[in-house]
C-alpha positions in Angstrom: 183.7 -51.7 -80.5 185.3 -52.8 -83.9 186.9 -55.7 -82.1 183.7 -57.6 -81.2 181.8 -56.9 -84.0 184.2 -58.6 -86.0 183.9 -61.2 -83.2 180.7 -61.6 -83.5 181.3 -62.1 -87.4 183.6 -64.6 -86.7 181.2 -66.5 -84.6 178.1 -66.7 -86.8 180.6 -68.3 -89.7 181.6 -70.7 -88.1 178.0 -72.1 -87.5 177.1 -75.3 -89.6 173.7 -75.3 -90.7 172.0 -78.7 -91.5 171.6 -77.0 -95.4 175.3 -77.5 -95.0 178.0 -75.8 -97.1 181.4 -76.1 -98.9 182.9 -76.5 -95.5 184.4 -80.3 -95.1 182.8 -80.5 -91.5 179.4 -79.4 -92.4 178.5 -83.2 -92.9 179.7 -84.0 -89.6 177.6 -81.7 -88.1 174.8 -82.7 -90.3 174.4 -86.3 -89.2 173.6 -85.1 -85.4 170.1 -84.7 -84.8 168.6 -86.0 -88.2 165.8 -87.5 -88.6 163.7 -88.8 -91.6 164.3 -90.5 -94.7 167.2 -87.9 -95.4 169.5 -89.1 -92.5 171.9 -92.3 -92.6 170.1 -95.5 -91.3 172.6 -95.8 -88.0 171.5 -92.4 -87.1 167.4 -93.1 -87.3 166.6 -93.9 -83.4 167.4 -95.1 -80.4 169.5 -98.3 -79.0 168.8 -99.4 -75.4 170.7 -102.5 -73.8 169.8 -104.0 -70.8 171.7 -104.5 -67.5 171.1 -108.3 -67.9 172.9 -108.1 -71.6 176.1 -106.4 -70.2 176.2 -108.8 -67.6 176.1 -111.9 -69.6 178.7 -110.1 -71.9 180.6 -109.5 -68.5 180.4 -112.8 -67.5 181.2 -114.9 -70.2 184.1 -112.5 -70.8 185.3 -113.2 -67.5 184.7 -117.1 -67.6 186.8 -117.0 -71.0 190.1 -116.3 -68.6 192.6 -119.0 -68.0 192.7 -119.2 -64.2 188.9 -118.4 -63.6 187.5 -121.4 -61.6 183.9 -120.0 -61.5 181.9 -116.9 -60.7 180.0 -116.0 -57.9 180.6 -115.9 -54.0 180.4 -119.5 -51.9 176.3 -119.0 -51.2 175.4 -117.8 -54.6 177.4 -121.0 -56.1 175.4 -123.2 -54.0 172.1 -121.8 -54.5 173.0 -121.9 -58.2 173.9 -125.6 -58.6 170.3 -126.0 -56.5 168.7 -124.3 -58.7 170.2 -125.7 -61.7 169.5 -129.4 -60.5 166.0 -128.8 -60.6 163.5 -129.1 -63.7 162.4 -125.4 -64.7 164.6 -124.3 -61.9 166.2 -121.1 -64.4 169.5 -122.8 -65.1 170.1 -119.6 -67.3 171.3 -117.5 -64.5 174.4 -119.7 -63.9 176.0 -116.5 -66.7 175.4 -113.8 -64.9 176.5 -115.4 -61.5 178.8 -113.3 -59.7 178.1 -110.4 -62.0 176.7 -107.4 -61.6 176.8 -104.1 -63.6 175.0 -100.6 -63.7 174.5 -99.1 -66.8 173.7 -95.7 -68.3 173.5 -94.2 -71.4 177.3 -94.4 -72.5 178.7 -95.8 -69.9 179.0 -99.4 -68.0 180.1 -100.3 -64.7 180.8 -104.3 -63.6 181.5 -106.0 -60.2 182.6 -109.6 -60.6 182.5 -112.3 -57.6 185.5 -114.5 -58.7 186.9 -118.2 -58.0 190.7 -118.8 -58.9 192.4 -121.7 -59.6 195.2 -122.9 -57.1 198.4 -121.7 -58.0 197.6 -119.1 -60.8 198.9 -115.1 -59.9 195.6 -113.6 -58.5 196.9 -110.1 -59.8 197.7 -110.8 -63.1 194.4 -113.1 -63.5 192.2 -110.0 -62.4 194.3 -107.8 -64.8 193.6 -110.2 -67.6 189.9 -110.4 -66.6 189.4 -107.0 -66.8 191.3 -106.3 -70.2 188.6 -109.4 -71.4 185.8 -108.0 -69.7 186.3 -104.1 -71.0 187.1 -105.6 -74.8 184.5 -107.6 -74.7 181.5 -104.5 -73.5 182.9 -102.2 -75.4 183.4 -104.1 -78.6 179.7 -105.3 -78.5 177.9 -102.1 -77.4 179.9 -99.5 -77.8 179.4 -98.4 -73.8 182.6 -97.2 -71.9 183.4 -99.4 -69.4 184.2 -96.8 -66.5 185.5 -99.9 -63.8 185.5 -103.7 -63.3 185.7 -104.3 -59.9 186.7 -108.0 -59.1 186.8 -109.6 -55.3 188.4 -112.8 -55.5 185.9 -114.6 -52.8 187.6 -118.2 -53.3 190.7 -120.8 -54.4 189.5 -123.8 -55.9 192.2 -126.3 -55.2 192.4 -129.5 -57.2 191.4 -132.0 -54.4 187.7 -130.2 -54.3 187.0 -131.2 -58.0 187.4 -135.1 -56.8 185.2 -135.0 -54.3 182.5 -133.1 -56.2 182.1 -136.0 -59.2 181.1 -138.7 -56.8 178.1 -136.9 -55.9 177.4 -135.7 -59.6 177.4 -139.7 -60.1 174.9 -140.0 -57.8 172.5 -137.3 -58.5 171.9 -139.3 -62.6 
């Protein structure tokens, strides 16, 4: 019986109150939870990002990769230059092409549609797009990126961009 009352002590001095103490982690323990002109300013509400923020994050992330062609699979691409050749059309989505994440509170998950460039190592592009991708989330929201999933729905091959100017000509 001795033995857990002396448990019991043990337990209930170990408990930070938000008074605090002489302990050096009562301050710690402190910051959670507070509220009111007491508490630091980084702790005074609540921070919500939207999907559409990761994604852009994703996808510029992503675009910044040496060996990324574009993003987005063959009939999103096409829509998207469609939609981007007409006035109004919402040429703003063209960043979050081929991207698509879920978040939650702490943590972020991404799906990439890529194009590579002929010739570049497929593996050691989708590694590099990943490390880019993760650094870039996590540095700007503080969210754990959990995965980056990439498919690799294309190989742009030098030839295509030739053909592709003459009727980018045309179109001005």
């Amino acid at each position: 019986m001795s033995d857990l009352s002396i448990e019991a002590t043990a337990m209930t001095e170990n408990t930070t109150s938000v008074g605090g103490g002489n302990r050096p982690d009562a301050s710690v323990s402190a910051l959670k939870g507070r509220t009111g002109a007491g508490a630091p300013a980084e702790t005074r509400g609540k921070t919500t990002i939207a999907d559409g923020v990761v994604a852009k994050i994703a996808g510029m992330a992503a675009r910044e990769v040496p060996g990324i062609f574009n993003l987005g699979a063959g009939m999103a691409r096409a829509f998207g230059a469609m939609r981007e050749r007409v006035p109004g059309g919402g040429g703003g989505g063209a960043v979050t092409r081929g991207v698509k994440v879920e978040v939650g509170e702490r943590q972020a998950a991404v799906d990439l549609d890529v194009v590579v460039e002929y010739g570049v190592s497929i593996v050691d592009v989708a590694g590099d797009v990943r490390t880019n991708v993760i650094g870039a989330v996590e540095r700007m929201t503080g969210l754990e990126v959990v995965e980056v999933n990439i498919a690799v729905d294309d190989v742009h091959l030098p030839d295509e961009e030739e053909q592709a100017e003459p009727d980018e000509g045309r179109v001005r």
